[in-house]
TORKOL-4160 file (C-alpha; in steps of 0.2 Angstrom, whole numbers, padded with zeros to 4 digits, m for minus):
224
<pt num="1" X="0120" Y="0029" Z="m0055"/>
<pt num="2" X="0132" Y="0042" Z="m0049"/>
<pt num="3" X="0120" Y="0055" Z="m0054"/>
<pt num="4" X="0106" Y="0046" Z="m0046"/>
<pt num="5" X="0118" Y="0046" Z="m0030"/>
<pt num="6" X="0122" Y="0064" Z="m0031"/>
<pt num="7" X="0106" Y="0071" Z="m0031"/>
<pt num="8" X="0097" Y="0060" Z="m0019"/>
<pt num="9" X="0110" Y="0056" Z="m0007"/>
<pt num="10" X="0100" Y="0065" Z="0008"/>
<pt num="11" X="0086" Y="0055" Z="0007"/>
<pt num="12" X="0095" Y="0040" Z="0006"/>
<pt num="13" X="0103" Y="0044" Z="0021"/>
<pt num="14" X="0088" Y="0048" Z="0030"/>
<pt num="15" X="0082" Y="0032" Z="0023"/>
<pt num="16" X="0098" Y="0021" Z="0027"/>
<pt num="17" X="0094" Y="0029" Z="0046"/>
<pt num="18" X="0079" Y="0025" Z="0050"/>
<pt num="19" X="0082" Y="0007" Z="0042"/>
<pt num="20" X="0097" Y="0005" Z="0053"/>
<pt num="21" X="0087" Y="0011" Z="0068"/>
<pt num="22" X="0072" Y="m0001" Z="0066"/>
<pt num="23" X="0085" Y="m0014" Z="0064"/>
<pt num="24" X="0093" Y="m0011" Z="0081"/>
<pt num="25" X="0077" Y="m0011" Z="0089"/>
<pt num="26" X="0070" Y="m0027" Z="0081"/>
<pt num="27" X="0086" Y="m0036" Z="0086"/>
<pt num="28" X="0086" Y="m0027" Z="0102"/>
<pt num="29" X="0067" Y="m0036" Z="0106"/>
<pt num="30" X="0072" Y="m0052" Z="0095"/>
<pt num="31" X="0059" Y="m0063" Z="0103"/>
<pt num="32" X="0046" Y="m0052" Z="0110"/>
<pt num="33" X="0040" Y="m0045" Z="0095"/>
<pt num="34" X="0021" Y="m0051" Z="0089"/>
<pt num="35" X="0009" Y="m0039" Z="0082"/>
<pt num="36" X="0002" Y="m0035" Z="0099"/>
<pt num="37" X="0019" Y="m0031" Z="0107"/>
<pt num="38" X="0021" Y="m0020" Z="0090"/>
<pt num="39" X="0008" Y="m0009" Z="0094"/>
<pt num="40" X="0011" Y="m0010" Z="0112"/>
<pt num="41" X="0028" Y="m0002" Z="0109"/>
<pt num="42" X="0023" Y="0009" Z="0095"/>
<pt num="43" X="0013" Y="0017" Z="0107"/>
<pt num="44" X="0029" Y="0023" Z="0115"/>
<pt num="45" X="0039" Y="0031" Z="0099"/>
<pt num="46" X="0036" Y="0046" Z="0097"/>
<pt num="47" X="0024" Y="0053" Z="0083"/>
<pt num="48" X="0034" Y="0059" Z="0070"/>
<pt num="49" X="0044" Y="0040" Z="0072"/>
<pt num="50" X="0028" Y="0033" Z="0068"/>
<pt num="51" X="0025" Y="0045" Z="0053"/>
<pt num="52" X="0043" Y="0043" Z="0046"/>
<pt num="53" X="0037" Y="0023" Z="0049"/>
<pt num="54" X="0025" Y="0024" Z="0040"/>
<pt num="55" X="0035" Y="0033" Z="0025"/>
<pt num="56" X="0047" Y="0019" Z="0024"/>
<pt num="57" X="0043" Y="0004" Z="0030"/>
<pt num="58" X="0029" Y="m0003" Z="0019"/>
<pt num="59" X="0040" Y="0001" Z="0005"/>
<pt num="60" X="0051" Y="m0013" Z="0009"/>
<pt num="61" X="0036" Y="m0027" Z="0012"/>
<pt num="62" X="0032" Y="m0021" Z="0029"/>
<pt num="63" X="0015" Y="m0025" Z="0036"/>
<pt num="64" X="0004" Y="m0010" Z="0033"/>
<pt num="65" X="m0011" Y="m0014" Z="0043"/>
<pt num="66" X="0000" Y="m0013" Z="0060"/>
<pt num="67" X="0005" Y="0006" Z="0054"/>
<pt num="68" X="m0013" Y="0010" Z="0049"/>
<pt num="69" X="m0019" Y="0004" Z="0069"/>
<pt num="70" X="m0004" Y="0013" Z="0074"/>
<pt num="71" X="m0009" Y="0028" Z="0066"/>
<pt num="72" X="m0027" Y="0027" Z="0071"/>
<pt num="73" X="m0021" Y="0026" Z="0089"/>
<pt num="74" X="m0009" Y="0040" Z="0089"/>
<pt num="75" X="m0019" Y="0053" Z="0079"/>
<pt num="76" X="m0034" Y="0047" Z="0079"/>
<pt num="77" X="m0046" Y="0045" Z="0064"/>
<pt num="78" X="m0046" Y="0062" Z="0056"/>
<pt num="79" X="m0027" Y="0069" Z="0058"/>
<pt num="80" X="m0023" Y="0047" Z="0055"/>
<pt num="81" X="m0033" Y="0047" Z="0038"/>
<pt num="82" X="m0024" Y="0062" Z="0033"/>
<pt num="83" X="m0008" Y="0057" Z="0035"/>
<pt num="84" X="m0013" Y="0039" Z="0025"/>
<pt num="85" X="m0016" Y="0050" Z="0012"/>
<pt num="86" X="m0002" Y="0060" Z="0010"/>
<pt num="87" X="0009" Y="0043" Z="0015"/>
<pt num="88" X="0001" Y="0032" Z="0002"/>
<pt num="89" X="0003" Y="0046" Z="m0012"/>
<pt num="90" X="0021" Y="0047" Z="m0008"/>
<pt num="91" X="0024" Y="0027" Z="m0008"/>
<pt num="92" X="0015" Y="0028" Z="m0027"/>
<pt num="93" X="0027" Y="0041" Z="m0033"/>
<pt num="94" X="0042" Y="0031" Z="m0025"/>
<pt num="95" X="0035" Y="0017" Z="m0032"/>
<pt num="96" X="0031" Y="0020" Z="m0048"/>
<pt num="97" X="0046" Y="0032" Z="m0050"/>
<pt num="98" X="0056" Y="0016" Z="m0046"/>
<pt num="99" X="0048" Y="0007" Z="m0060"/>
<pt num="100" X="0053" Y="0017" Z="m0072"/>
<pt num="101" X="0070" Y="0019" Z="m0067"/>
<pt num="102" X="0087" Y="0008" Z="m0072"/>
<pt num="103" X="0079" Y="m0006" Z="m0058"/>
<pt num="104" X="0065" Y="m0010" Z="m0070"/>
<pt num="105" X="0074" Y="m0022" Z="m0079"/>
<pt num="106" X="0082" Y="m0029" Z="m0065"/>
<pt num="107" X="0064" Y="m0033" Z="m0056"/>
<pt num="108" X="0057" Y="m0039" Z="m0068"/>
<pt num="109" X="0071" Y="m0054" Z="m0073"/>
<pt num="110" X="0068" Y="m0058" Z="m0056"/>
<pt num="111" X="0050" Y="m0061" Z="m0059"/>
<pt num="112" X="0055" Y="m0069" Z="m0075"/>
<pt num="113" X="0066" Y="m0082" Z="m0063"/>
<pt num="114" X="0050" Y="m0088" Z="m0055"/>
<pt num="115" X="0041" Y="m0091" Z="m0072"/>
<pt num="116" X="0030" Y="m0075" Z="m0071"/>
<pt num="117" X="0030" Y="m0059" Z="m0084"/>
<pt num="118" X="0023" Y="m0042" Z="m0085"/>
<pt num="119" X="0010" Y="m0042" Z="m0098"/>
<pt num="120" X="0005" Y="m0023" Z="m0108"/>
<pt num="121" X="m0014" Y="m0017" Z="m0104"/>
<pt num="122" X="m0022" Y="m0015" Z="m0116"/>
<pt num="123" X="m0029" Y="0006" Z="m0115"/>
<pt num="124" X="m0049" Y="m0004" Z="m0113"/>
<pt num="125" X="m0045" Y="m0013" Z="m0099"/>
<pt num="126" X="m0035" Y="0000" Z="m0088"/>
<pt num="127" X="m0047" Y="0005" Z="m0079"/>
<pt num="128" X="m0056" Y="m0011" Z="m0072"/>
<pt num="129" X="m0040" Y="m0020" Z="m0072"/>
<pt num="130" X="m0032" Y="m0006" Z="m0060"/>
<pt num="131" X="m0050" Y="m0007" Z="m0049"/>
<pt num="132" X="m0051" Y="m0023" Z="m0046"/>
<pt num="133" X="m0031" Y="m0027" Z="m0044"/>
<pt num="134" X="m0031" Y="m0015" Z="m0031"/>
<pt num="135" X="m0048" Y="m0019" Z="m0021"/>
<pt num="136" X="m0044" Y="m0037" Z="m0020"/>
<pt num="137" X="m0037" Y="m0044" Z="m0003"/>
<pt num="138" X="m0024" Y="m0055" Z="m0001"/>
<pt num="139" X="m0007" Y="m0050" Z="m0009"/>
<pt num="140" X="0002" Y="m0039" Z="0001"/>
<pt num="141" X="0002" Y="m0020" Z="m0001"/>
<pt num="142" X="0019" Y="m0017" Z="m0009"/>
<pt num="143" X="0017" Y="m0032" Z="m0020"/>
<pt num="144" X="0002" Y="m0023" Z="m0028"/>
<pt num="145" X="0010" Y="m0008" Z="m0028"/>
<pt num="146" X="0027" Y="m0014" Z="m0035"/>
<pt num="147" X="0018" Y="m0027" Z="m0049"/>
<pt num="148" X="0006" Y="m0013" Z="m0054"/>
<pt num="149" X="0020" Y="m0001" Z="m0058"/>
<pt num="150" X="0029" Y="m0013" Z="m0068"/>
<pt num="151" X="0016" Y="m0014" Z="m0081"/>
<pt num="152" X="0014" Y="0000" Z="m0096"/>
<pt num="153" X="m0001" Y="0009" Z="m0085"/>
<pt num="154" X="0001" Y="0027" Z="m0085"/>
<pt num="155" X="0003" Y="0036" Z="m0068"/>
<pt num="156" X="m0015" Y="0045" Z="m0069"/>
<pt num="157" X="m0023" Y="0025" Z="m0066"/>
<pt num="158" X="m0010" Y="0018" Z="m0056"/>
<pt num="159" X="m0011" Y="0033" Z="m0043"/>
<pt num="160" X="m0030" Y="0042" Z="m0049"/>
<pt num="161" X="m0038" Y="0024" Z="m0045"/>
<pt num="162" X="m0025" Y="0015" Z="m0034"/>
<pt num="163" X="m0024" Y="0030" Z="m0021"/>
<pt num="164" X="m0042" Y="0032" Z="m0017"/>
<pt num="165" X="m0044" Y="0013" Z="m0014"/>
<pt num="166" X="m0034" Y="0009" Z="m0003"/>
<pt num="167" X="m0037" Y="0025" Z="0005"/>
<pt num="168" X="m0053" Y="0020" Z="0008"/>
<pt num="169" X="m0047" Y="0002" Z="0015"/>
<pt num="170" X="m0038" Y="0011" Z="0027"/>
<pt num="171" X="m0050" Y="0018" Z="0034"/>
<pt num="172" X="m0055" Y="0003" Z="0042"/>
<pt num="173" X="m0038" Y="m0002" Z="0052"/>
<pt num="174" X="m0036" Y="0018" Z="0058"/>
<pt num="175" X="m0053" Y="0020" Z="0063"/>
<pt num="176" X="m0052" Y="0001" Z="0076"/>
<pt num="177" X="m0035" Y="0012" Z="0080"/>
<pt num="178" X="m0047" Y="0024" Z="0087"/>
<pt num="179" X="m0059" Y="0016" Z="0094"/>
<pt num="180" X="m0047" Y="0007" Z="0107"/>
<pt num="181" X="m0045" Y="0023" Z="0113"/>
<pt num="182" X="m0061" Y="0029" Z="0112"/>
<pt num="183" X="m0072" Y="0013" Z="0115"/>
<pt num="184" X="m0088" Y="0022" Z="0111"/>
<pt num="185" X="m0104" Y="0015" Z="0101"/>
<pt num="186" X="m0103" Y="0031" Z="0087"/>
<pt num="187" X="m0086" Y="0026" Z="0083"/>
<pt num="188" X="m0090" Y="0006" Z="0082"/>
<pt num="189" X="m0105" Y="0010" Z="0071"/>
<pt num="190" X="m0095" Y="0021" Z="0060"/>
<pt num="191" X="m0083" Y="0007" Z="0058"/>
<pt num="192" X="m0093" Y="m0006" Z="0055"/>
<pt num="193" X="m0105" Y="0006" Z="0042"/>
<pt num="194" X="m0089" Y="0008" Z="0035"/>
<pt num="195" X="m0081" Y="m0008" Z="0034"/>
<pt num="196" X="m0097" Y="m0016" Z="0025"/>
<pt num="197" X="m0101" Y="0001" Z="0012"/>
<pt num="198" X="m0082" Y="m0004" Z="0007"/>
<pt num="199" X="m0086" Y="m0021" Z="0002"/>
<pt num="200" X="m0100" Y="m0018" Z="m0008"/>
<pt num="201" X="m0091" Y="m0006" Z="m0014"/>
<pt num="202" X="m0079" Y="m0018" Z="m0020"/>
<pt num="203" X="m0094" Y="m0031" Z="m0024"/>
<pt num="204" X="m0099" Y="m0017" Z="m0037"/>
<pt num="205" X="m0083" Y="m0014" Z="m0044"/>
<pt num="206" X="m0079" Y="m0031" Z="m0047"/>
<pt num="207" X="m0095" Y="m0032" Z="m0055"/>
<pt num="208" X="m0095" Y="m0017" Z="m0065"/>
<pt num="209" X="m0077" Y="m0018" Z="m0073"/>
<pt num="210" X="m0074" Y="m0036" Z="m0073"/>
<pt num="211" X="m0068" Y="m0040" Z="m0093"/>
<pt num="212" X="m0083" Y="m0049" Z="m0103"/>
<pt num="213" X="m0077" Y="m0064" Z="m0112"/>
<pt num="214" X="m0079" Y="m0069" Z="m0131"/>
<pt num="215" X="m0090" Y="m0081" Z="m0136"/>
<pt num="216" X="m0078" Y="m0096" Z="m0138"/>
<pt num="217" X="m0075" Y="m0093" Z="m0118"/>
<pt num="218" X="m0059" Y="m0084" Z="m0120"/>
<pt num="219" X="m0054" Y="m0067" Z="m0117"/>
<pt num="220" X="m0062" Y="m0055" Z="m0128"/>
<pt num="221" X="m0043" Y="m0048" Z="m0136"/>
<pt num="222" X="m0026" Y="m0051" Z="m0130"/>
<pt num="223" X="m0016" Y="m0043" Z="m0118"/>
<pt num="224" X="m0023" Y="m0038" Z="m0100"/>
């Protein structure tokens, strides 16, 4: 732990920081903030608040979608889906790396406390296990990151498949981003093209990967 300390102590002042910053201002506007007012005042930080935002905060559960139109707003849809890029590679390496560091035990007898474990993946399954779990809507974005990492998948698929999905579902959020500033019909179109060549995308994935089961109805071997 002291090592730890000692050679990361920057970072996790930058970090401390910028938490304690966000804190004052969500205490500050205690009652005013919704997502609308959120994106109404993020259009006042400056951009390399947003940026350093977008580093930390989804990290620690915060809602990612509100950064992404935030983003698409500030930067627009290329210098925006750019920075996504390089943000979400760096939440997987901080993610994972924290996954296989002396918290790993500690997570996951918490999960334990609510009944759940980690199962292994077995080497078959890795790849249309990590497609699906990561283009399937509805758990938050940290959880998936965070529940990924503590299985056994090595970093090539939880960062080679994981990354350019929800890349690619990003695009979505960053691009409406943009088009509220720009409000014309190419960017619209693109959006909407977008959005649906995503979810057949995903139709085809889920499709493509999903396990086959034995003959007696259950899985085909153990494990994930």
């Amino acid at each position: 732990m002291r090592a730890f300390l000692r050679r990361h102590w920057g970072g996790l002042v930058v970090i401390l920081l910028l938490a304690g910053s966000i804190a004052y201002l969500l205490h500050r506007h205690e009652g005013e903030l919704d997502r609308e007012a959120l994106i109404a005042y993020g259009m006042s930080l400056p951009p390399w608040l947003i940026i350093a935002a977008f580093l930390v905060l989804p990290l620690v559960g915060f809602p990612v979608s509100v950064l992404l139109v935030l983003l698409g707003l500030r930067f627009g849809i290329g210098w925006g889906m750019f920075i996504v890029t390089i943000g979400m590679l760096f939440h997987h390496l901080v993610v994972y790396g924290i996954a296989r560091s002396w918290l790993r035990e500690k997570m996951t007898r918490r999960i334990a406390t609510f009944g759940y474990s980690i199962p292994p993946i077995r080497e078959s399954h890795r790849l249309w296990f990590t497609t699906i779990f990561a283009s399937v809507h509805g758990p938050p974005y940290a959880a998936k990151l965070y529940l990924l990492a503590l299985t056994d998948l090595p970093f090539r698929y939880y960062c080679g498949i994981g990354l350019p999905i929800y890349v690619g579902f990003s695009l979505i959020p960053v691009g409406a981003g943009t088009a509220v500033m720009d409000l014309n019909a190419l960017t619209l179109s693109a959006i909407v093209l977008g959005g649906v060549a995503l979810l057949i995308l995903a139709r085809w994935l889920q499709r493509r990967y999903a396990p086959t089961k034995a003959p007696d109805g259950g899985a085909g071997d153990d494990g994930m």
